[in-house]
KEFIKE-967614 format. One record per residue: residue in one letter; residue number from 1; y, z, x of N, C-alpha, C in turn. Coordinates in steps of 0.1 Angstrom, whole numbers, plus 5000, padded with zeros to 4 digits. Layout:
# residues N
R  rest   nr   n.y   n.z   n.x  ca.y  ca.z  ca.x   c.y   c.z   c.x
R     A  NUM     Y     Z     X     Y     Z     X     Y     Z     X
...
END
This chain:
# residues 316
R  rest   nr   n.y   n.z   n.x  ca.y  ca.z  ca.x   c.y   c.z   c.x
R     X    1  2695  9551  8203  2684  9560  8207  2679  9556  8220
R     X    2  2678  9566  8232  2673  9561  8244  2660  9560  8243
R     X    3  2652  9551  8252  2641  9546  8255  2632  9558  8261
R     X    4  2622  9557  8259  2609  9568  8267  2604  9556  8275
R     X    5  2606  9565  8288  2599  9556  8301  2583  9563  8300
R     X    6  2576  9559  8296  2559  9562  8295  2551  9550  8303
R     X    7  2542  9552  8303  2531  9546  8308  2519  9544  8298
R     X    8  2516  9530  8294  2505  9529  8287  2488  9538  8291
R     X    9  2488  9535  8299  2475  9543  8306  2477  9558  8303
R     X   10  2486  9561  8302  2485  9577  8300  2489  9577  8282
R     X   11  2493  9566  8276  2489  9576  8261  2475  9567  8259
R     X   12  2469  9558  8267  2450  9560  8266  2443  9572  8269
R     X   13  2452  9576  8279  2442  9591  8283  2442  9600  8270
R     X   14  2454  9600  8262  2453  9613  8254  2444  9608  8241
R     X   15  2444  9600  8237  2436  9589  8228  2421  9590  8232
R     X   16  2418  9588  8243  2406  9593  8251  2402  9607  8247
R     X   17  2409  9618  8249  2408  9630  8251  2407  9635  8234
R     X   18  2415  9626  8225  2414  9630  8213  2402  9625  8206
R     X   19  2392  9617  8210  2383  9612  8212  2375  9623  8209
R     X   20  2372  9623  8223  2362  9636  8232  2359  9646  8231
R     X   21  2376  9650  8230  2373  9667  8231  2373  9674  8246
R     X   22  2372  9665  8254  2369  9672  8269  2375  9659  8278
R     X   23  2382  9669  8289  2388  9666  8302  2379  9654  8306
R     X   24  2369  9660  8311  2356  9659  8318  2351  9642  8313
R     X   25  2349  9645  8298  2342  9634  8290  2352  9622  8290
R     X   26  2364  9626  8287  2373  9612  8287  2377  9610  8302
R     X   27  2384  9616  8313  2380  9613  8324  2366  9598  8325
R     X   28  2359  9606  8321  2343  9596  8323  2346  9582  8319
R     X   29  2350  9583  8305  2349  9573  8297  2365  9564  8304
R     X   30  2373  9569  8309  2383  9560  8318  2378  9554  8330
R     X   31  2369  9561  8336  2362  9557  8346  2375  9560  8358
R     X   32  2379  9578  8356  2386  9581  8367  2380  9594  8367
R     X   33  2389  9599  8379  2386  9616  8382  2392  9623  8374
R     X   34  2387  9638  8373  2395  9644  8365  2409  9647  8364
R     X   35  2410  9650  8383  2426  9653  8383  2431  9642  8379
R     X   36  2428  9630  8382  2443  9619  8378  2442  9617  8364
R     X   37  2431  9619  8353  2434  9623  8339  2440  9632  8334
R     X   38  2440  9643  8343  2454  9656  8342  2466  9653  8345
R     X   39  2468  9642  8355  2481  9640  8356  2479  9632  8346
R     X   40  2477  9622  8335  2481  9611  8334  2485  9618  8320
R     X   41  2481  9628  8310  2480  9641  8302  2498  9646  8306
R     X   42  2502  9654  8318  2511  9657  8324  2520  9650  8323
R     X   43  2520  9638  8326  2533  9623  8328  2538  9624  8314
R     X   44  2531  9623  8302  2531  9619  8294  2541  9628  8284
R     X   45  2534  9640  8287  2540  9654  8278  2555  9652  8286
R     X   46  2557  9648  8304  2568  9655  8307  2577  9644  8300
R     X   47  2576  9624  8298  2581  9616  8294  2584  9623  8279
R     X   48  2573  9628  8272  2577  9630  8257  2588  9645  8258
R     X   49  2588  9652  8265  2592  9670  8267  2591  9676  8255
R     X   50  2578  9676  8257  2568  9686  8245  2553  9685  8252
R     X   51  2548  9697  8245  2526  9700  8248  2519  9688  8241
R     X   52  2511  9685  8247  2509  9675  8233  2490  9683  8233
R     X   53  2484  9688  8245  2477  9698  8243  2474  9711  8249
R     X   54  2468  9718  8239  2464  9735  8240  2454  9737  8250
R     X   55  2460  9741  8264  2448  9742  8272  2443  9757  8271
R     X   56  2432  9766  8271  2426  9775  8274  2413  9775  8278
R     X   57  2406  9785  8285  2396  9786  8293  2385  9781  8282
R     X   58  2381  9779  8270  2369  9777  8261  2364  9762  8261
R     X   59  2381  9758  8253  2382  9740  8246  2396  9738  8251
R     X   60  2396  9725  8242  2410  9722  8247  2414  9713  8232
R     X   61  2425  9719  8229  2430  9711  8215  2441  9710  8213
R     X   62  2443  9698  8204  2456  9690  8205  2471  9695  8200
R     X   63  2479  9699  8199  2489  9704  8195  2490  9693  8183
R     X   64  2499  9699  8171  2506  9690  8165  2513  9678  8170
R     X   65  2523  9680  8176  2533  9669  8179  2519  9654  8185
R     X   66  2507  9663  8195  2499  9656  8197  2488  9646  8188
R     X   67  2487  9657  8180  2478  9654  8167  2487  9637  8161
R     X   68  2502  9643  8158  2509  9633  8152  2511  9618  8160
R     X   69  2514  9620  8174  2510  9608  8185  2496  9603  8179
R     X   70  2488  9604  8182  2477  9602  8181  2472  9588  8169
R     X   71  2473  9602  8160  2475  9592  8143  2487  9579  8142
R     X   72  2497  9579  8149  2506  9571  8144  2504  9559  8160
R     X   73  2497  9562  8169  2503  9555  8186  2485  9548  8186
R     X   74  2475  9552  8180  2466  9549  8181  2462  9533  8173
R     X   75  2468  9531  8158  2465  9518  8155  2480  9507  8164
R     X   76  2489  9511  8169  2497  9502  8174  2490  9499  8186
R     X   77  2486  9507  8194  2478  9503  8204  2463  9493  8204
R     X   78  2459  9498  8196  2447  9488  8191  2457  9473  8192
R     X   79  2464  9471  8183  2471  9460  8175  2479  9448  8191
R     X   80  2484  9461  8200  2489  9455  8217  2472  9451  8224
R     X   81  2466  9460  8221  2457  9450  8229  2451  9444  8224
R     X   82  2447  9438  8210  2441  9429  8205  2452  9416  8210
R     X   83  2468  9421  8204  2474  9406  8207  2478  9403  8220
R     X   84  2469  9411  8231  2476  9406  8245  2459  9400  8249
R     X   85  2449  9403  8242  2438  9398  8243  2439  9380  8239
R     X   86  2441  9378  8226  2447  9370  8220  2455  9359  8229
R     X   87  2464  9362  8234  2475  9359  8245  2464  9349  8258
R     X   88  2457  9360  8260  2446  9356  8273  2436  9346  8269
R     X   89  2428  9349  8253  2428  9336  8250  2438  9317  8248
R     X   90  2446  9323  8247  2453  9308  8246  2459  9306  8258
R     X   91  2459  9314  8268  2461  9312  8282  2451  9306  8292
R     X   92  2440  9306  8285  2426  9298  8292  2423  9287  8281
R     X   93  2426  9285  8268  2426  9274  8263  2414  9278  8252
R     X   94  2413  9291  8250  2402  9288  8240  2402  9291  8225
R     X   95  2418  9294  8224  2424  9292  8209  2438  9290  8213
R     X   96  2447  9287  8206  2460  9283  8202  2465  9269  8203
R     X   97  2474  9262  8206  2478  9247  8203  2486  9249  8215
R     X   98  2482  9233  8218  2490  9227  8233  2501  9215  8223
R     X   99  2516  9214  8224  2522  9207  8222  2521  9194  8237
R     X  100  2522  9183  8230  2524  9174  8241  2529  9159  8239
R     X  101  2540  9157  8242  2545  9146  8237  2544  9130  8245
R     X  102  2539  9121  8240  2539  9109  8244  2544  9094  8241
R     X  103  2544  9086  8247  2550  9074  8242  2539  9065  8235
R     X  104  2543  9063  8223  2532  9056  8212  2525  9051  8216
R     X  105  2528  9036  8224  2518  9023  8233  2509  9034  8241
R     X  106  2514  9045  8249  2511  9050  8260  2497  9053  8248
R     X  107  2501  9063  8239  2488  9074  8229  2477  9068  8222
R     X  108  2478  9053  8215  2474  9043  8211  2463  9036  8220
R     X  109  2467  9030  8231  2459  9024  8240  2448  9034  8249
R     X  110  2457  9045  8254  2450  9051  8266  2448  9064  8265
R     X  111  2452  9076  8254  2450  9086  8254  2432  9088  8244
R     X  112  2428  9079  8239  2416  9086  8231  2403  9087  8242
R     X  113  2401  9084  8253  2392  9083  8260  2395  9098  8270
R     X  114  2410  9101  8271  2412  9114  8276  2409  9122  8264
R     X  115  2413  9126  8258  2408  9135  8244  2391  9138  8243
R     X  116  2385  9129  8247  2375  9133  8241  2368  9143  8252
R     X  117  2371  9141  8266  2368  9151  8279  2376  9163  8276
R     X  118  2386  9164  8266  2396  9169  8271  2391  9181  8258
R     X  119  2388  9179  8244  2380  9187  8235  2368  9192  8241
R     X  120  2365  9184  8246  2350  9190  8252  2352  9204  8259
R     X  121  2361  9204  8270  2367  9214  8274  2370  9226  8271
R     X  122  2378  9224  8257  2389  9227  8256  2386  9228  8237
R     X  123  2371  9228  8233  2372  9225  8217  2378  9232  8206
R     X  124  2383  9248  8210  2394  9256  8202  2405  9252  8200
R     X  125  2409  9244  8210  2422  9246  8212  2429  9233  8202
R     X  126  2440  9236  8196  2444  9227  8188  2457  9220  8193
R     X  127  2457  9207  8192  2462  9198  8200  2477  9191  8193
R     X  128  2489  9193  8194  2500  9188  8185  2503  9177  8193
R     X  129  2504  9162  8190  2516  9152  8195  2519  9147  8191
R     X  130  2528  9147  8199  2542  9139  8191  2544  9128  8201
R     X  131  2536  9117  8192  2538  9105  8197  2553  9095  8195
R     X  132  2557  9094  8204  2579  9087  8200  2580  9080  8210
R     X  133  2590  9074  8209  2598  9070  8216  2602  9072  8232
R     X  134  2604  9068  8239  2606  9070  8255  2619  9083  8253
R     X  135  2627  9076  8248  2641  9086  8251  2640  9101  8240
R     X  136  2630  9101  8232  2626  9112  8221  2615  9120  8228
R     X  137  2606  9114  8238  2596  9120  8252  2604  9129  8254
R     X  138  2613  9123  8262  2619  9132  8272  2628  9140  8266
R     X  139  2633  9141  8259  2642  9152  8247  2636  9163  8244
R     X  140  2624  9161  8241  2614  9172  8236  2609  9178  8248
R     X  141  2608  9168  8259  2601  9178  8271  2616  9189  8270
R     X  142  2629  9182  8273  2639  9190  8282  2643  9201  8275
R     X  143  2643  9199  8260  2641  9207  8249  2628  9215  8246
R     X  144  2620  9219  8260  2607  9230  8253  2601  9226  8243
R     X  145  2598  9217  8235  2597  9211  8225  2578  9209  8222
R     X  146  2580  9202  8237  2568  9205  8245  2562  9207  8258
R     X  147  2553  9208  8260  2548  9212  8272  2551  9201  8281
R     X  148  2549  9191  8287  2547  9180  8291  2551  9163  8282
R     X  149  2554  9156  8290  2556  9146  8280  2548  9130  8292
R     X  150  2544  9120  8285  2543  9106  8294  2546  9098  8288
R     X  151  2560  9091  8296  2566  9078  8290  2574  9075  8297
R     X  152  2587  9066  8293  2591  9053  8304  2596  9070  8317
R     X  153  2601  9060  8325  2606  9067  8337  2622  9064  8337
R     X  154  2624  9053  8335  2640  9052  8338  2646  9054  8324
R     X  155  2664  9061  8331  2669  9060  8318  2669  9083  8318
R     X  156  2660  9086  8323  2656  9101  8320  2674  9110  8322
R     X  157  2672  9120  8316  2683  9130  8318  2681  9140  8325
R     X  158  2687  9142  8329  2687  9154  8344  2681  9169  8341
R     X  159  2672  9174  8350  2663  9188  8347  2652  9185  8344
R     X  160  2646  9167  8347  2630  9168  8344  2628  9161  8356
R     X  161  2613  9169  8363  2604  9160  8369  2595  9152  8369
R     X  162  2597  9142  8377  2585  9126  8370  2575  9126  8379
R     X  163  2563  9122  8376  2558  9111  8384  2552  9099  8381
R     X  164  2553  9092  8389  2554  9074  8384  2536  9077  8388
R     X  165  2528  9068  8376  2517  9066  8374  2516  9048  8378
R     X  166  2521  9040  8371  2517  9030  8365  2529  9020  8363
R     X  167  2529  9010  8359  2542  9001  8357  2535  8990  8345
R     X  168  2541  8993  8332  2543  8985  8320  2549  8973  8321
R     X  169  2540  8960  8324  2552  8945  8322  2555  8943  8307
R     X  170  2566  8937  8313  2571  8928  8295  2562  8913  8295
R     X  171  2556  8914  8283  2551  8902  8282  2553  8891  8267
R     X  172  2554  8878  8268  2553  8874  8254  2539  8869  8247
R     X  173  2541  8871  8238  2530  8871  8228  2531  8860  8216
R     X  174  2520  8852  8214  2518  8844  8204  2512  8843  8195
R     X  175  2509  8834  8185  2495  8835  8180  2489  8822  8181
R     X  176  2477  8820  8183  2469  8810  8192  2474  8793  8186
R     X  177  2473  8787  8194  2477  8771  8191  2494  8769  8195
R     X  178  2497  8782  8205  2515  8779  8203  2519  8768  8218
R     X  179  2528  8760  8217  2527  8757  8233  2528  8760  8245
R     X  180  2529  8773  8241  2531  8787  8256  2519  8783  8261
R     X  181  2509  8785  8252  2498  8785  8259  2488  8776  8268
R     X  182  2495  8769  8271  2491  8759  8279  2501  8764  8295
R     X  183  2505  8775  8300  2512  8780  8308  2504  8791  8311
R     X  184  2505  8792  8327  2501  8807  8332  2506  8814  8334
R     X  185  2518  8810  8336  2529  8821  8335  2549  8816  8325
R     X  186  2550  8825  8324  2565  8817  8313  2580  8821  8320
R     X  187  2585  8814  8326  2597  8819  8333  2608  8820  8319
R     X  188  2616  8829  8321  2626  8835  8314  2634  8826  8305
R     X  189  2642  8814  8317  2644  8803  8311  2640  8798  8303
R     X  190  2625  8796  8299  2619  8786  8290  2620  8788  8273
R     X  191  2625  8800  8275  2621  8810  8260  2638  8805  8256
R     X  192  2644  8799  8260  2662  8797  8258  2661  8792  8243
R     X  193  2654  8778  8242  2652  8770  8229  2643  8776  8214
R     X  194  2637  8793  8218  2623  8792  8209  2628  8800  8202
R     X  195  2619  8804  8190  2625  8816  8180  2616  8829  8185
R     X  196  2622  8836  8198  2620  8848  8197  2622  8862  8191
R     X  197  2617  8868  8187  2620  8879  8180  2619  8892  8192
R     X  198  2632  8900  8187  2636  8911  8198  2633  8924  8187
R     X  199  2633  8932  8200  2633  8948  8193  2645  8951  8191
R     X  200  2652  8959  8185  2664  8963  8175  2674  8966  8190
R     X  201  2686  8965  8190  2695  8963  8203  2697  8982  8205
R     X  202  2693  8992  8197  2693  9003  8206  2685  9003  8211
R     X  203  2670  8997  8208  2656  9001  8217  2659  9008  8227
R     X  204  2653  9011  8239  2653  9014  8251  2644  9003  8260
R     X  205  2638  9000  8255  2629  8982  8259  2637  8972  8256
R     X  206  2645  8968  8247  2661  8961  8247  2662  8961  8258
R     X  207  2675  8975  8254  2683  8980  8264  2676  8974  8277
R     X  208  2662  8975  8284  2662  8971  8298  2661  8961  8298
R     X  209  2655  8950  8290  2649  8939  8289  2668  8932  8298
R     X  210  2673  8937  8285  2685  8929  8287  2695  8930  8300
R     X  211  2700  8945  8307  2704  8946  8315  2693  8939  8326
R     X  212  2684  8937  8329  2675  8930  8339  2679  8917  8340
R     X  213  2674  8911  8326  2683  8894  8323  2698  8894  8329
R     X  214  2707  8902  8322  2721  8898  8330  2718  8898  8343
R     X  215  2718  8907  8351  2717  8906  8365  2710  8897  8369
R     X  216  2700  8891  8366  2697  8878  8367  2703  8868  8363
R     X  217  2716  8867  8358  2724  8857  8351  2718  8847  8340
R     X  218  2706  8857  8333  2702  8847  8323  2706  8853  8307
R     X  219  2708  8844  8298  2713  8849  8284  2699  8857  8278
R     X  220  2701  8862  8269  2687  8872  8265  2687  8859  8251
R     X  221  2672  8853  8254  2669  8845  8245  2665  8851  8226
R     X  222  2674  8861  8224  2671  8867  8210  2672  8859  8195
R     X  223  2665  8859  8189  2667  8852  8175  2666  8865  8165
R     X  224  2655  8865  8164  2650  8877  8153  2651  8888  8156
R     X  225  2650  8901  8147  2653  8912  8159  2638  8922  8146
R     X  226  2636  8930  8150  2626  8942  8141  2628  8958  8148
R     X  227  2629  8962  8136  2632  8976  8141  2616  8985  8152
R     X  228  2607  8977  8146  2592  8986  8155  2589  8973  8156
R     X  229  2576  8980  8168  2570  8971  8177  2558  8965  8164
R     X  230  2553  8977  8162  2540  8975  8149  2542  8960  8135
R     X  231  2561  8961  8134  2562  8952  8122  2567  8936  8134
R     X  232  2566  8935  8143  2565  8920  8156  2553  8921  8153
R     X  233  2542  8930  8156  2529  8925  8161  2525  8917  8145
R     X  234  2530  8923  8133  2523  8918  8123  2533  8906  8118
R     X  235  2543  8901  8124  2547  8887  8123  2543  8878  8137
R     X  236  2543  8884  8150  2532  8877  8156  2522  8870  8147
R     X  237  2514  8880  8143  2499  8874  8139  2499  8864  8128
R     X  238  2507  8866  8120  2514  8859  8111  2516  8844  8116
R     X  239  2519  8839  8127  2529  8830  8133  2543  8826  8133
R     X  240  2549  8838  8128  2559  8839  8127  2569  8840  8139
R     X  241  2570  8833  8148  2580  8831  8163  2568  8839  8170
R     X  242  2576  8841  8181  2571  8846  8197  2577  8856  8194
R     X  243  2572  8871  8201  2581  8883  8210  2577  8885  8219
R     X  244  2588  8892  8225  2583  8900  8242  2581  8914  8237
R     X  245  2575  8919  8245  2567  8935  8241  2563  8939  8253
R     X  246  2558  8953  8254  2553  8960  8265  2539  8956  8264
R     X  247  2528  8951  8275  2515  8951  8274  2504  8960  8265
R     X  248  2511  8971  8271  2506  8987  8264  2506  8983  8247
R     X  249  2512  8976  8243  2518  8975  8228  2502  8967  8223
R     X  250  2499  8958  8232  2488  8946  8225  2477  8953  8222
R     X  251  2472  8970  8228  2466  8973  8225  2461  8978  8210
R     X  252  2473  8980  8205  2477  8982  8191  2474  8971  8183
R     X  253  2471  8959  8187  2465  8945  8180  2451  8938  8182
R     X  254  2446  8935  8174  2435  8925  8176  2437  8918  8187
R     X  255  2433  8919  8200  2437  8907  8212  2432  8895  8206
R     X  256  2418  8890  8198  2414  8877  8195  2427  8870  8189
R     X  257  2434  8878  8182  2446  8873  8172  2460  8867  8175
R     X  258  2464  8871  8190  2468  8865  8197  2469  8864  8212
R     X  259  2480  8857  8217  2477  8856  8229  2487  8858  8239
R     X  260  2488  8861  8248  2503  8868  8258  2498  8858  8272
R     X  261  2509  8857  8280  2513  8851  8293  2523  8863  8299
R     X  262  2524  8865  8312  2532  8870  8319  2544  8866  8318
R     X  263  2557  8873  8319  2567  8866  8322  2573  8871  8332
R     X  264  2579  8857  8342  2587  8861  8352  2602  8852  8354
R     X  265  2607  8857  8366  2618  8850  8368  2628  8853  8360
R     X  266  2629  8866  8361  2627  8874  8367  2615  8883  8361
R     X  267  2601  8891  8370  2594  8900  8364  2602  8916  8357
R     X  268  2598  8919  8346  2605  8935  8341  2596  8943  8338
R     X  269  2597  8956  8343  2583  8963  8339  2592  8976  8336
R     X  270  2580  8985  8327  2584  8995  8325  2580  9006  8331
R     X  271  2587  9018  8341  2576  9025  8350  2573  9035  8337
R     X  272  2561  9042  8339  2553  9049  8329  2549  9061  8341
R     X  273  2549  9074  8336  2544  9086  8339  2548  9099  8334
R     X  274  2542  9107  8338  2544  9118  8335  2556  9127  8339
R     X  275  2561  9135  8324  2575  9142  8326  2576  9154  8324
R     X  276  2580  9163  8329  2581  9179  8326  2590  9183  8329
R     X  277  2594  9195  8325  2610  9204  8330  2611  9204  8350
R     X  278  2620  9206  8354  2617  9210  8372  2611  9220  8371
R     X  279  2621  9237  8360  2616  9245  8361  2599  9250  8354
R     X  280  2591  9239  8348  2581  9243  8341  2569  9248  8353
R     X  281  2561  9258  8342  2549  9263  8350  2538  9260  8342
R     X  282  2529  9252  8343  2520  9243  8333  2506  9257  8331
R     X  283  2504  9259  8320  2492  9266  8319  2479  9262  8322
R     X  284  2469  9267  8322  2455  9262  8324  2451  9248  8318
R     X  285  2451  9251  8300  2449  9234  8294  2459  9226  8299
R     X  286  2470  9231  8299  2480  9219  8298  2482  9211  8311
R     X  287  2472  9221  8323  2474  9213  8335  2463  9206  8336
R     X  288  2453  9208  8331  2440  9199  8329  2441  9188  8323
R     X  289  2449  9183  8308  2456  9174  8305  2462  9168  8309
R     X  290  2474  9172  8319  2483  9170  8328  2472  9161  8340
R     X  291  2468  9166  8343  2454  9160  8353  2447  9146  8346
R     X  292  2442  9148  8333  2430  9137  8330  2441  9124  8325
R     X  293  2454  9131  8320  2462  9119  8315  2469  9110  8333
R     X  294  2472  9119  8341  2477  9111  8349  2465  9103  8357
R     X  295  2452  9105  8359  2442  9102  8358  2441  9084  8354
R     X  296  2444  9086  8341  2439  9072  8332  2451  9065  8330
R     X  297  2460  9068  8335  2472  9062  8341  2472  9054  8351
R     X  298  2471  9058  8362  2469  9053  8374  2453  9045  8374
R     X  299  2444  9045  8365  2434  9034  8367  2437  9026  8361
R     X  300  2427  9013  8371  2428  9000  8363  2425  8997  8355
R     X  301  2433  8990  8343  2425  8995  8330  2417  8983  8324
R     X  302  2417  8970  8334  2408  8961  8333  2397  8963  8338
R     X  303  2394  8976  8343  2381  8979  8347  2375  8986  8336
R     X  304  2386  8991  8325  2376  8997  8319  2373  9012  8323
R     X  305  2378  9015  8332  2369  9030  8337  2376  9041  8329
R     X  306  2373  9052  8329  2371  9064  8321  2378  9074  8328
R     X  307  2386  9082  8324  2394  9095  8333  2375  9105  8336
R     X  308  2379  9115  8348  2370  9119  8351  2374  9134  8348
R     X  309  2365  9143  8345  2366  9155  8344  2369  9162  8358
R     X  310  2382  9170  8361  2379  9176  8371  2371  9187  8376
R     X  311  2364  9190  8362  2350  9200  8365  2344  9202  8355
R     X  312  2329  9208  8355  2324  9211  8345  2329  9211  8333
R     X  313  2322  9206  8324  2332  9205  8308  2327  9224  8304
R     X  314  2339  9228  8293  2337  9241  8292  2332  9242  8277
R     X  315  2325  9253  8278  2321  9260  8265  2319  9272  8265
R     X  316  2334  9274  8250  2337  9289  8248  2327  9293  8240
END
């Protein structure tokens, strides 16, 4: 069946007119002139090729075929502009859900202090994350999955753009009374003899930890291995060996509980920032997010300071 090339504006006019009753009055109520509500009457009949009304010198009334437009074109149109109204709500952020994916250490430590500027804002709007993995970030960004993602930097698949915020060190962690701690810093070497516990050899923090060591020509000091970071921190505290971990991770622990040193010799850090499609076009919330998260990234987070609103907080 071919398509009717119409114009929405002109089956308002007749809707208008069926209203009314008069040229004159719906004209008014369009807030145009009469003639261009006769043409828009005109357009419409010639798109449909049929009267849709009975003009004579008295009144003016609707033909059938028009009568039947009317009745059947009048609640679908209600129904388009409620849902393109709808639309423009969640396009300014004041109903629908922002997907947004991040890396757990990253959502854990540094995302609740953005959240709470960011509801203020934004308090309709309902928030999905999917906090994962570095290499499950970026999957779901390149996969539309979500809007935006923040997590490692290297390692990414091609068709996303980054920007580098911050740099995650690897650090080891103890629980207090160990003889690390009597060191201000722990060279790579030293860890040769101890019972380290490693993340599971697919990690993606492995994976770098280790290619970094080789090139440095040092063996990867592994004993123990755990599939999550969450079940180290709770044999850390335990005193159950040493691990190395991302900083970002200790946030997830009692710091009184234990204790971390730097490691270098070689230093390994994880770069951290934000990831999106090349081709994405970020909407209103999601760039405001996009903003307060890269924000509290790039601050010191030994200062303690707070992402800043880039303007007045909103209320819908």
């Amino acid at each position: 069946m071919p398509s009717i090339n119409y114009r929405a504006d002109d089956l308002r006019a007749l809707l208008a007119l069926h209203a009314t009753g008069s040229f004159v009055r719906a004209a008014s109520q369009l807030h145009i002139t009469q003639p261009a509500f006769s043409r828009r009457i005109a357009q419409l009949e010639s798109a449909l090729g049929g009267p849709l009304v009975e003009r004579t010198t008295r009144k003016v009334a609707m033909t059938s075929l028009g009568i039947d437009l009317v009745r059947k074109a009048g609640p679908l149109l209600e129904q388009l502009d409620d849902t393109l109204a709808e639309a423009a709500r969640c396009a300014r952020g004041e109903s629908g859900r922002l997907t947004v994916a991040c890396l757990t250490t990253v959502a854990y430590a540094l995302l609740p202090p953005v959240l709470k500027i960011f509801q203020r804002q934004y308090p309709q709007l309902r928030l999905h994350l999917r906090d994962d993995t570095g290499q499950r970030v970026a999957q779901a960004v390149l996969a539309r999955e979500a809007e935006f993602g923040i997590g490692v930097l290297s390692g990414l698949p091609p068709g996303l753009a980054t920007e580098h915020c911050s740099d995650d060190p690897y650090v080891i962690a103890f629980a207090p009374g160990h003889p690390l701690e009597r060191l201000q810093r722990v060279p790579w070497r030293a860890l040769e003899d101890l019972r380290v516990i490693a993340l599971r050899s697919t990690s993606a923090n492995r994976q770098q930890i280790d290619a970094a060591l080789a090139q440095a020509g040092i063996v990867p000091p592994w004993f123990d291995e755990v599939e999550h970071l969450s079940s180290m921190l709770g044999l850390l505290r335990g005193g159950v060996g040493i691990g190395v971990l991302p900083r970002l991770a200790l946030h997830s622990a009692d710091m009184a509980e234990l204790r971390t040193r730097p490691l270098h010799e070689p230093a390994i850090v994880r770069p951290i920032g934000m990831i999106r499609r090349q081709d994405a076009l970020l909407g209103e919330p999601a760039q405001a997010l996009w903003d307060l998260m890269r924000q509290q990234l790039t601050a010191p987070q030994a200062s303690g300071r707070r992402p800043r609103s880039g303007r007045d907080d909103r209320h819908h």
